[in-house]
N, C-alpha and C positions, 0 to 999 in steps of 0.2 A: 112480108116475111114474119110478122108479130105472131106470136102462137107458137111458132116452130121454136121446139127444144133444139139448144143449140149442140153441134158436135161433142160427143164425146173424145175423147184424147186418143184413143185405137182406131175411129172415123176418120177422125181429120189426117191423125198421121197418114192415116192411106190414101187419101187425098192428095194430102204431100208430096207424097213420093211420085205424083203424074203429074206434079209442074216443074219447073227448073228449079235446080240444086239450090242455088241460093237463096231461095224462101227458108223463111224461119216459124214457127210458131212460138209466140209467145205467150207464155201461162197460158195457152190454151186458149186462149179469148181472139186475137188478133196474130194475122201473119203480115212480114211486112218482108222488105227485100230494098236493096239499094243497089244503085246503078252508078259511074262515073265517066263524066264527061270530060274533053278538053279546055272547056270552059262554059263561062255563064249562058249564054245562046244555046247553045246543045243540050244544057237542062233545061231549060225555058221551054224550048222547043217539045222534048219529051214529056213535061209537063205539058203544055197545051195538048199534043196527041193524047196522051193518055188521059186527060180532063173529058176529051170527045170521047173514046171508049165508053169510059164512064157513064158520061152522060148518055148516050147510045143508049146503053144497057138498063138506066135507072137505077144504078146499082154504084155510088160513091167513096172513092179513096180519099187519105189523107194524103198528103202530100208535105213534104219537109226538102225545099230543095234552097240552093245557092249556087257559089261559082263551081264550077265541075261535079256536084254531086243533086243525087236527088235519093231521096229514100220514100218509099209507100206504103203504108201504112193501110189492110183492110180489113175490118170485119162486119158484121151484120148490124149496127147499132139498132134496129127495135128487140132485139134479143140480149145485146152487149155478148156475145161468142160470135160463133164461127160456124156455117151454114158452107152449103155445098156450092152454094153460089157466089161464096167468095173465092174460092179456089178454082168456079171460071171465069171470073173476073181477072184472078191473077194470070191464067193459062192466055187471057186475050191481051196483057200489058205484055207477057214475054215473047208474043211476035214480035215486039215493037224495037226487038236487039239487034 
């Protein structure tokens, strides 16, 4: 993805708007979204599925998780924004609800 100009902020927003609600964009650069569990295992667990996505894809999230929560963290890092292929990256984590 190096070369590619990253989203503009009217882009991505519309991007947005075609994955679930809970996505955020932040400064423009990175969207991220968090999820909670009943406990530690249920994060774990959706962390490990969504690491295989990822990996699948060739296409990696951050990940910030503990007991009942998890938050992800994605954007383009050879560009530092936000590319169209994070937001389907995001669209393939929110099967995972």
């Amino acid at each position: 993805m190096g070369g590619v100009p990253p989203l503009n902020e009217e882009d991505a927003g519309k991007l947005l708007e075609q994955i679930d609600e809970n996505w955020k964009i932040i400064e423009n650069r990175h969207i991220e979204r968090s999820w909670s569990f009943e406990d530690f295992m249920g994060a774990l667990e959706f962390v490990n599925s969504a690491g295989e996505i990822c990996e699948n894809e060739g296409h990696h999230a951050d990940f910030e998780f503990g007991w009942g929560r998890v938050k992800v963290i994605i954007w383009t890092h050879k560009i530092n924004g936000l590319t169209e292929s994070d937001f389907i990256l995001a669209a393939k984590l929110d099967l995972l609800d």
